[in-house]
Residue frames relative to the residue before (quaternion, step in Angstrom):
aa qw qx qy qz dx dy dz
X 1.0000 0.0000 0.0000 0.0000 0.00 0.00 0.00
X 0.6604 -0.5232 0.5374 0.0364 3.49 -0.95 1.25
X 0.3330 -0.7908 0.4981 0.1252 3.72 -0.20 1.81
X 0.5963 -0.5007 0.4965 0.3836 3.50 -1.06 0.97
X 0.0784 -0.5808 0.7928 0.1676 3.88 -1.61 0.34
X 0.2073 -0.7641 0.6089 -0.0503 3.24 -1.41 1.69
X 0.0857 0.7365 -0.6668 -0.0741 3.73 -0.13 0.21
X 0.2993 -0.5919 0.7375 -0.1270 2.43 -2.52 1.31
X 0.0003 0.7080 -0.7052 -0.0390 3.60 -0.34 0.96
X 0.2941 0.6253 -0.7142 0.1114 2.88 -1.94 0.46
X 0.6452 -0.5340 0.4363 0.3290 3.63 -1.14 0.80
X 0.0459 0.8782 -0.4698 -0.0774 3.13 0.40 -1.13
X 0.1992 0.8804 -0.3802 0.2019 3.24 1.44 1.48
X 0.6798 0.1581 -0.1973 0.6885 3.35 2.26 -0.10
X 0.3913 -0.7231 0.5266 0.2163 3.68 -0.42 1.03
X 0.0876 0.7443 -0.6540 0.1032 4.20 -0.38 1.04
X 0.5856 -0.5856 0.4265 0.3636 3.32 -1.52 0.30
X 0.3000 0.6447 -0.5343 0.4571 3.69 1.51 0.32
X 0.8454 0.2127 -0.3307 0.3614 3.53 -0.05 -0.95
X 0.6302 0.6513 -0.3068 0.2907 3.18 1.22 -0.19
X 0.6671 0.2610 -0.3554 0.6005 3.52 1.28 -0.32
X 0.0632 0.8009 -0.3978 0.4431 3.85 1.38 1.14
X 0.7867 0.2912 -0.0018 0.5444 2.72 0.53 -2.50
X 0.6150 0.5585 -0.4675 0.3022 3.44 0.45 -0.67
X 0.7638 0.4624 -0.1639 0.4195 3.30 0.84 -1.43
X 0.6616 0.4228 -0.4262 0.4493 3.05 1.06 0.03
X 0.3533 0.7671 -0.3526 0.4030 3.72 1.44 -0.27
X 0.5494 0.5830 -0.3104 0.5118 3.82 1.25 -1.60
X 0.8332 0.3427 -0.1265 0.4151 3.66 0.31 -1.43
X 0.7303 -0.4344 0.1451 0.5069 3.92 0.86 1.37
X 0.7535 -0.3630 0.2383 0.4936 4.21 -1.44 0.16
X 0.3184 -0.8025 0.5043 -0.0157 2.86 -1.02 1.06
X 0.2527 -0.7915 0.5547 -0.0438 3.33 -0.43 2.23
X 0.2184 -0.6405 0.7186 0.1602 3.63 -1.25 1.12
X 0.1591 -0.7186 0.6657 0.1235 3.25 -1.12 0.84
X 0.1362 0.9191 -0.3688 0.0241 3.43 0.15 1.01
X 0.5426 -0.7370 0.3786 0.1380 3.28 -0.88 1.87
X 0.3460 -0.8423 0.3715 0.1812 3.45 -0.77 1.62
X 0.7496 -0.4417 0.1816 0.4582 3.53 -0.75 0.04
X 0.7274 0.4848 -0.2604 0.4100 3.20 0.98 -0.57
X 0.5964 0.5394 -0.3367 0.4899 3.25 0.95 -0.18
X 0.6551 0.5299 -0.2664 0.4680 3.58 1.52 -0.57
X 0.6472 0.4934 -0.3000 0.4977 3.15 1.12 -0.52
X 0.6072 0.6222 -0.2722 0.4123 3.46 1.28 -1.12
X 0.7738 0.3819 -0.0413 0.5036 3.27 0.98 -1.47
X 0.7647 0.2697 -0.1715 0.5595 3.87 1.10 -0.79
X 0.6120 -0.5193 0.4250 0.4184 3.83 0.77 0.16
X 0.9397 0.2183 0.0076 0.2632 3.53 0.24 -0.90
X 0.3454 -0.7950 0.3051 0.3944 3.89 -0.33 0.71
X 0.6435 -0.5806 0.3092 0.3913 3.77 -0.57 0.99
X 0.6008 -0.5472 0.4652 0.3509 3.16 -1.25 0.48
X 0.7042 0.1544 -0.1320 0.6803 3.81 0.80 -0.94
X 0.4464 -0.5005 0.6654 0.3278 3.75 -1.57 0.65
X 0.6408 -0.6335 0.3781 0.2124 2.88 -1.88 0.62
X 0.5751 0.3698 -0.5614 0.4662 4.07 0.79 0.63
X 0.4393 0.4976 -0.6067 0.4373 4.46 1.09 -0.13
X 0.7191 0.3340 -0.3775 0.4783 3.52 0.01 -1.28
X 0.5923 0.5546 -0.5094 0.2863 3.83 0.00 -0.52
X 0.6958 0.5420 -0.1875 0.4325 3.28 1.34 -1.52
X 0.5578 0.6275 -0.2777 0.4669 3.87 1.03 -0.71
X 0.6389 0.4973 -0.1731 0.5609 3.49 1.19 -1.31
X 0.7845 0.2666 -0.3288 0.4532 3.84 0.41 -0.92
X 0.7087 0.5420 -0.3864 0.2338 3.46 1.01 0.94
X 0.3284 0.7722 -0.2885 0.4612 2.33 2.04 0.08
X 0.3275 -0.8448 0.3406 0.2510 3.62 -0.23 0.97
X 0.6811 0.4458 -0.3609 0.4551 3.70 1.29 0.04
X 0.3316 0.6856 -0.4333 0.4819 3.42 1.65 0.97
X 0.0877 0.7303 -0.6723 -0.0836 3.90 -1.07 0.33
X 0.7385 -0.0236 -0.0202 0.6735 3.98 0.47 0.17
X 0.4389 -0.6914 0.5588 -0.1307 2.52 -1.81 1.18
X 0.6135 0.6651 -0.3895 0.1717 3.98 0.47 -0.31
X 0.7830 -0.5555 0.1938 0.2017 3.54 -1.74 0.18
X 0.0199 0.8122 -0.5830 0.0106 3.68 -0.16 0.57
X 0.5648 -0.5957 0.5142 0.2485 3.59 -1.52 0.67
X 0.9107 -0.2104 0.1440 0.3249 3.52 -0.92 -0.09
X 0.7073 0.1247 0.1889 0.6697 2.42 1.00 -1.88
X 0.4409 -0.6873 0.5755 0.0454 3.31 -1.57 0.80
X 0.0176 0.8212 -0.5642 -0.0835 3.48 -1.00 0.93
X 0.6285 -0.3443 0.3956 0.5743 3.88 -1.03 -0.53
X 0.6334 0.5012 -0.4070 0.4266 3.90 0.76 -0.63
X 0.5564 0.4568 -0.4228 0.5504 3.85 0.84 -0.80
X 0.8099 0.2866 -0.4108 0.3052 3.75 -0.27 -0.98
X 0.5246 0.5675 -0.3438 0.5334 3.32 1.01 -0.35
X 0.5203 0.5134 -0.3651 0.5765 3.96 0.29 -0.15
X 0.7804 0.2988 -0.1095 0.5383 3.81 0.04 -1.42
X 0.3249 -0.7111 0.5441 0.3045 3.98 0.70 -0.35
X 0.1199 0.7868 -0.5664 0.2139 3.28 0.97 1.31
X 0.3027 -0.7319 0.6062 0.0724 3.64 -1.21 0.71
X 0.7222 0.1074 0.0151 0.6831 3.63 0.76 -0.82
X 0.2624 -0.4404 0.8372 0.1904 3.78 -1.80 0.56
X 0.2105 0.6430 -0.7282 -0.1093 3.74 -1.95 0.26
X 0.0893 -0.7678 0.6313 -0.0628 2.88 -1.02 1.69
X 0.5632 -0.5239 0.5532 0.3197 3.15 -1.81 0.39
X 0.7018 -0.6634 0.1639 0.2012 3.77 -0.58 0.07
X 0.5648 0.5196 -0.3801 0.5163 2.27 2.13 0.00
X 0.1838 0.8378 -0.5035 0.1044 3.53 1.13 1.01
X 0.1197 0.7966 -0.5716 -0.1561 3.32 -1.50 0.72
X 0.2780 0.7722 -0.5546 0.1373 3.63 1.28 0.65
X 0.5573 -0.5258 0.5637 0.3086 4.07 -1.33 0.58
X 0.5393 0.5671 -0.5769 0.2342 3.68 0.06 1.49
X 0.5701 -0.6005 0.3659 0.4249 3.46 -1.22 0.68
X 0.7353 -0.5201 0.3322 0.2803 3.32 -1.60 0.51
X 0.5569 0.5952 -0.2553 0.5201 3.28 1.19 -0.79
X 0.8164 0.1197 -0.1549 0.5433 3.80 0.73 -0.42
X 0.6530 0.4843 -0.2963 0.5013 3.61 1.03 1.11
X 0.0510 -0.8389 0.4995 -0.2099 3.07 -0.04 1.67
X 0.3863 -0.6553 0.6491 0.0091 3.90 -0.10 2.45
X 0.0087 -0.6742 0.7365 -0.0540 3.54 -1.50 1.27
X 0.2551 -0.8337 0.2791 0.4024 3.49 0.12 0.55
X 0.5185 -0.6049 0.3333 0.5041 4.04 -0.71 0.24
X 0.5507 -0.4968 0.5877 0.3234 3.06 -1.67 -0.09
X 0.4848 -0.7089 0.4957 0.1292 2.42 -1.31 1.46
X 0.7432 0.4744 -0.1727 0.4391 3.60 -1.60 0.15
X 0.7748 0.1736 -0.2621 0.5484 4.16 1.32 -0.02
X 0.0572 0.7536 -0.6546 0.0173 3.29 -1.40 -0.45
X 0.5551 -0.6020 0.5097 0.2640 3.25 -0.93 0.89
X 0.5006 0.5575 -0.3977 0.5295 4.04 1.07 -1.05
X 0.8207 0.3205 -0.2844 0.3779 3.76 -0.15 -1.52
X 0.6126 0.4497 -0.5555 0.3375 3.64 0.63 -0.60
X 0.6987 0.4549 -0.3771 0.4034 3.55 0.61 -1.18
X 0.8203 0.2386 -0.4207 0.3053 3.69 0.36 0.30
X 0.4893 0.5533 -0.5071 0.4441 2.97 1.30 0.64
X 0.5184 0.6092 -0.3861 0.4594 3.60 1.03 -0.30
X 0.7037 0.4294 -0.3032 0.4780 3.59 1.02 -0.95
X 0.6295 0.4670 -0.4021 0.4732 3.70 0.88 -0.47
X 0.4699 0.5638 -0.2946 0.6120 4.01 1.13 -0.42
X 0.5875 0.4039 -0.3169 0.6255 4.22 0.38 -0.86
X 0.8267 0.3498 -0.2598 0.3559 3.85 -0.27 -1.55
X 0.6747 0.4343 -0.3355 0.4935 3.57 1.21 -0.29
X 0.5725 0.5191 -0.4159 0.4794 3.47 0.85 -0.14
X 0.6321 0.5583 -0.2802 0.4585 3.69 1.11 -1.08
X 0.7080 0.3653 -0.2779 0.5367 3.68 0.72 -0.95
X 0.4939 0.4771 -0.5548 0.4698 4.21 1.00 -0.15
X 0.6068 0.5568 -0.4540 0.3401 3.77 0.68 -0.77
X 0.5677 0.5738 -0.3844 0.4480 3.77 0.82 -0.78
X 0.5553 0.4536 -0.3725 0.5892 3.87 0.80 -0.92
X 0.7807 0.4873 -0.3078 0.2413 3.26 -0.42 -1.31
X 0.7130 0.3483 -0.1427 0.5915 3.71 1.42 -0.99
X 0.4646 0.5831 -0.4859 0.4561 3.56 1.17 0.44
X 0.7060 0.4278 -0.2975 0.4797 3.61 0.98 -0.99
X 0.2766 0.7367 -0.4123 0.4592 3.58 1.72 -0.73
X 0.7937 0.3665 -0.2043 0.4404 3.31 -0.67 -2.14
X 0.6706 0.4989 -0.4640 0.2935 3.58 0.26 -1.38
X 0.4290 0.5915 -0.2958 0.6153 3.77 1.26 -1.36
X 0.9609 0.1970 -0.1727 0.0902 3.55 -0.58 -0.24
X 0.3474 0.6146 -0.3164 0.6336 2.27 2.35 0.36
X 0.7404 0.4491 -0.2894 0.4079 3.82 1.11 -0.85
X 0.3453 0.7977 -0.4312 0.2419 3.44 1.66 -0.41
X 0.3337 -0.6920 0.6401 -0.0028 3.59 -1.49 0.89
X 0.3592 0.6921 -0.3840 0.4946 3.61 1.49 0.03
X 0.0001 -0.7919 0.6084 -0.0517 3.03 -1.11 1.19
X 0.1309 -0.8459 0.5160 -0.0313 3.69 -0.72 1.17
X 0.1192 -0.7261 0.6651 0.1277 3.75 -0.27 0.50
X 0.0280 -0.7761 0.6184 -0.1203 3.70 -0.64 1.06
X 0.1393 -0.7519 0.6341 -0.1145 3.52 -1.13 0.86
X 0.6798 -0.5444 0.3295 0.3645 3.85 -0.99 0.83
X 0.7354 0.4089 -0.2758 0.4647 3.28 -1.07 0.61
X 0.6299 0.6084 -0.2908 0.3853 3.40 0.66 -0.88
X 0.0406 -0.7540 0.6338 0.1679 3.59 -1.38 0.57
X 0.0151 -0.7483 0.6618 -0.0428 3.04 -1.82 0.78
X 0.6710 -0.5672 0.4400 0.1855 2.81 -1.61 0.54
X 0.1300 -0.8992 0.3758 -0.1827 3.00 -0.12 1.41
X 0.1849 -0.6843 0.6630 0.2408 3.82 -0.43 1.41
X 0.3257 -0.6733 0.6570 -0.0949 3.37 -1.48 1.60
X 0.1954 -0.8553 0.4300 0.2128 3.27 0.89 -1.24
X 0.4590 -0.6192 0.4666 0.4339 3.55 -1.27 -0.22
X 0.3996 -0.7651 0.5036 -0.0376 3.14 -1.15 2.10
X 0.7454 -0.3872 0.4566 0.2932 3.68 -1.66 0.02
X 0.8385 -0.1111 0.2677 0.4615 3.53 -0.83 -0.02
X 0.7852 -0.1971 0.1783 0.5594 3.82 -0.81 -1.05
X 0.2040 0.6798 -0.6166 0.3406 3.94 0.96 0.65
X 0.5181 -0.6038 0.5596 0.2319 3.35 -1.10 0.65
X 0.4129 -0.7338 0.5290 0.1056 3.88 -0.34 1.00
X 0.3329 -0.6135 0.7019 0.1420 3.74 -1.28 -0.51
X 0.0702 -0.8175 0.5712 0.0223 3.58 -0.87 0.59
X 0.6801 0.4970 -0.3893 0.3727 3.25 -1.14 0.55
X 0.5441 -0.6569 0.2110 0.4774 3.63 -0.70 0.35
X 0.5963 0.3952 -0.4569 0.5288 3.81 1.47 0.65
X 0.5857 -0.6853 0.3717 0.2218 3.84 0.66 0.23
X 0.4744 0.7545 -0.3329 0.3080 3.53 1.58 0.68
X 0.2680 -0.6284 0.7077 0.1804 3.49 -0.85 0.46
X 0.3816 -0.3512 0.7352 0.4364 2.98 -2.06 -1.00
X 0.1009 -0.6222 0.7676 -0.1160 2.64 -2.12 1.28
X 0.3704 -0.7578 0.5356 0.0413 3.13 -1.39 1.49
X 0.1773 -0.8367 0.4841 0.1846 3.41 -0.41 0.75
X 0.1380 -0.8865 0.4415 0.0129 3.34 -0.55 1.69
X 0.7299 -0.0506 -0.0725 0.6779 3.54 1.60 -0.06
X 0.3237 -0.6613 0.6372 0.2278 3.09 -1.05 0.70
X 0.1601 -0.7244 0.6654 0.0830 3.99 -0.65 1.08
X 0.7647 -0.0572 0.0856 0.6361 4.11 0.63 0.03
X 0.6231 -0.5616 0.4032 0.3658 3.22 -2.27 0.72
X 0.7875 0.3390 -0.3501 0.3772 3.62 1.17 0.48
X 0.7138 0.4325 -0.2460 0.4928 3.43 1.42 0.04
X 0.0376 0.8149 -0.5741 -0.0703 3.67 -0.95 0.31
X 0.4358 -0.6062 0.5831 0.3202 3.66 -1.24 0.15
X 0.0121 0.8130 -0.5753 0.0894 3.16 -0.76 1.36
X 0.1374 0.7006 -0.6815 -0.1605 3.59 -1.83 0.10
X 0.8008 -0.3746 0.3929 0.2531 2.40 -2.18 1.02
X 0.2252 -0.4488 0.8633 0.0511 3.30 -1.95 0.19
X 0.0177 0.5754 -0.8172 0.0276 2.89 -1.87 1.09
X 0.4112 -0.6669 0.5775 0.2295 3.64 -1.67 0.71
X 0.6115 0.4247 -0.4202 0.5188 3.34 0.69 0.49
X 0.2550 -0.7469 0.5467 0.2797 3.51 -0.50 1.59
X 0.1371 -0.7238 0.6202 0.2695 3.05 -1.88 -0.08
X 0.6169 -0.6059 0.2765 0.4193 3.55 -0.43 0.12
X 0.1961 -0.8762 0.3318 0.2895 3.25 -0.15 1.11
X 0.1540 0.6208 -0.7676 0.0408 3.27 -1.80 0.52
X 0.8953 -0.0999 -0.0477 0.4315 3.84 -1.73 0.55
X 0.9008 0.1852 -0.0417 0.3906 3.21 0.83 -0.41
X 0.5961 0.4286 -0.3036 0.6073 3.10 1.64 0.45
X 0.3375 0.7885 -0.4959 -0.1359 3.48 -1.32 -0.42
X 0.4236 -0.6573 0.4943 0.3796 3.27 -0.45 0.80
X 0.0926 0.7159 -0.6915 -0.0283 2.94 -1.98 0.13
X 0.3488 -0.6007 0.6842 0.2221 3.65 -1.50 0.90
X 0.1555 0.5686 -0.7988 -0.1204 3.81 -2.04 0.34
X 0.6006 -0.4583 0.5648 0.3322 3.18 -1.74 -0.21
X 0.1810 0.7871 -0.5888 -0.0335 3.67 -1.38 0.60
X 0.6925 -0.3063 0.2978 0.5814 4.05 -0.71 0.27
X 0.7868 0.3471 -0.2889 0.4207 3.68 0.21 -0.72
X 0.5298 -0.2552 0.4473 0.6739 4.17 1.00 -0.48
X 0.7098 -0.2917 0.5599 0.3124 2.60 -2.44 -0.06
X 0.1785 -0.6619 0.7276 -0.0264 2.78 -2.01 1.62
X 0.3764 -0.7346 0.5617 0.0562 3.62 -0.89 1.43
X 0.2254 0.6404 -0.7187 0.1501 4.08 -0.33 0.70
X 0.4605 -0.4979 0.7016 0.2187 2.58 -2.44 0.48
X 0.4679 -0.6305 0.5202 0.3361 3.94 -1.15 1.39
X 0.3707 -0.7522 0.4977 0.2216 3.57 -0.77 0.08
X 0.4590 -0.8376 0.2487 0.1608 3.71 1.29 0.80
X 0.6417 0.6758 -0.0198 0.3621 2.99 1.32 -2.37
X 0.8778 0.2724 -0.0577 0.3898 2.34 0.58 -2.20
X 0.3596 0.7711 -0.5231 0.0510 3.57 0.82 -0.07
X 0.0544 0.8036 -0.5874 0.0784 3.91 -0.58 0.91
X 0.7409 -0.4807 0.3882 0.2632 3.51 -1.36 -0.14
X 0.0316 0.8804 -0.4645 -0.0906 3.56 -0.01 0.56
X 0.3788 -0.6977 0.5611 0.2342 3.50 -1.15 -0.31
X 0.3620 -0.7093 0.4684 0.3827 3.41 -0.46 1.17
X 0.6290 0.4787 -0.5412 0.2868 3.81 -0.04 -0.15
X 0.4716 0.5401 -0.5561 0.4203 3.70 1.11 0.23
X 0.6599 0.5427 -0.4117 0.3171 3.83 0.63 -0.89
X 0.3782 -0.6283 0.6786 0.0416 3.43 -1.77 1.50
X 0.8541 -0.1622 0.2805 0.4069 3.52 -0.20 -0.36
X 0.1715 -0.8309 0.4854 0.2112 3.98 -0.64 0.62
X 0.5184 -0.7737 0.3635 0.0259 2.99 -1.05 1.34
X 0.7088 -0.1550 0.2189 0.6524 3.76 0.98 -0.58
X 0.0789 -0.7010 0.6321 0.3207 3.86 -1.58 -0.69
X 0.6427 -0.4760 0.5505 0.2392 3.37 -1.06 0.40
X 0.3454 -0.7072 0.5523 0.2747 3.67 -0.95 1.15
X 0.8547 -0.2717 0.3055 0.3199 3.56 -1.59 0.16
X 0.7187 0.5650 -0.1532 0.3752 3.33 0.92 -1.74
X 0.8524 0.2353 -0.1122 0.4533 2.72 0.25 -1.74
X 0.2310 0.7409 -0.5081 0.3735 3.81 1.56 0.17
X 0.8915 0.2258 -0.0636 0.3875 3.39 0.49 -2.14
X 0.2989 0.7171 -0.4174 0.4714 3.40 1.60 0.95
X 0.6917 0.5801 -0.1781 0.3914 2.94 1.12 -1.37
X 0.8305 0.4091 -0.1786 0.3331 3.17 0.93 -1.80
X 0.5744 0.6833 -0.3149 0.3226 3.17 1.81 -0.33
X 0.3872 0.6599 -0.2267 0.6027 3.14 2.22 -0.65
X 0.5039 0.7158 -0.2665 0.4033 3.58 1.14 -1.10
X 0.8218 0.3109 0.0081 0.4775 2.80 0.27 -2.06
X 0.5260 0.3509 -0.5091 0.5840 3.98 0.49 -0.57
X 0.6239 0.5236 -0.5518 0.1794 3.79 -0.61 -0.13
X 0.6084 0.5000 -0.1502 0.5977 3.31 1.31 -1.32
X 0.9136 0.0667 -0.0255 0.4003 3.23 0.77 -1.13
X 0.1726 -0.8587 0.3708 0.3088 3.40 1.03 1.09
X 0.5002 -0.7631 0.3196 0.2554 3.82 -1.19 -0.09
């Protein structure tokens, strides 16, 4: 006699031990089919685009050892889906609503105490506290760098390392346990300020507010993308250590990009 085929649907956009003793139990009652819900339908139906696309999560699931097949279903389930897959039984948790007859739908209740909803927002309260420890952490930073005895003589064109710090919203940040980016030095405004912008290794494509650029450093040529936006005012007691200079050209590429900002053409 010919092993039951059982299907389970479920998104599976956070893997918990809910779905896992799920699968197990549903393993007892013949091979066990994930019916698994594609990205678009999650986004359509749940607001939002999954943490993992839908062949990572596919792959997580076929490793799971009380899995045998893996394949795609919409939202919702009918008699035409199990009947497609040669499905014998649906097992659902209770909050089931898929359109299947009673006879081939079998309600397990859920575990209690998880949910794919609470991890992700406990995960985000755990992210937002880690973000707001950064604010301590670069307060004692600044204090340190406000007391610094380092002296730098700097001059246009030039990059350096630069404590940035931990910024506002979509402010450009610093990284590392002093908070420094590269910074271009686009005018010097005094022997202790200059107008600077960030550098980011991740290129972006340039237009008004990007541009890419190549300099020389001890290690070869380093490729970053200027950061336009963020140009702002620095203080030389933020600078760590200088990093390379920008050639002539693409200097006055930059500033011209500079100037339509302030002053559009």
């Amino acid at each position: 006699m010919s092993k039951k085929r059982v299907m389970v649907d479920m998104s599976a956009t956070i893997i918990h031990h809910g779905h896992i003793r799920l699968l197990k139990r549903a393993s007892q009652y013949g091979s066990v089919v994930v019916g698994l819900t594609s990205d678009e339908e999650i986004l359509s139906k749940k607001g939002y685009v999954p943490e993992l696309e839908f062949e990572h999560r596919k792959e997580v699931l076929d490793a799971i050892v009380y899995v045998d097949e893996v394949v795609k279903t919409p939202w919702l389930l009918t008699d035409e889906i199990l009947e497609k897959y040669s499905i014998d039984l649906l097992i659902h948790g209770e909050d089931n609503a898929n359109y299947i007859q009673k006879e081939k739908l079998l309600i397990f209740p859920r575990t209690k105490g998880v949910a794919s909803s609470e991890i992700r927002r406990r995960a985000c309260e755990i992210y937002k506290q880690k973000e707001d420890n950064k604010f301590d952490i670069w307060n004692e930073v600044k204090k340190e760098t406000d007391n610094t005895k380092m002296k730098f003589w700097f001059k246009q064109r030039e990059i350096f390392w630069v404590r940035v710090g931990q910024n506002i919203g979509s402010e450009e940040f610093g990284k590392g346990d002093q908070f420094q980016r590269p910074v271009l030095i686009v005018r010097v405004l005094n022997q202790n300020l200059f107008l600077g912008v960030p550098l980011t290794s991740k290129l972006k494509e340039n237009n008004d507010y990007f541009q890419t650029i190549s300099f020389n450093t001890k290690k070869g040529i380093s490729k970053n993308s200027a950061m336009i936006l963020q140009v702002k005012t620095f203080d030389k007691k933020r600078l760590m250590g200088k990093i390379g200079m920008l050639n002539k050209n693409d200097f006055n590429l930059l500033l011209e990009k500079i100037r339509n900002l302030f002053i559009p053409s």
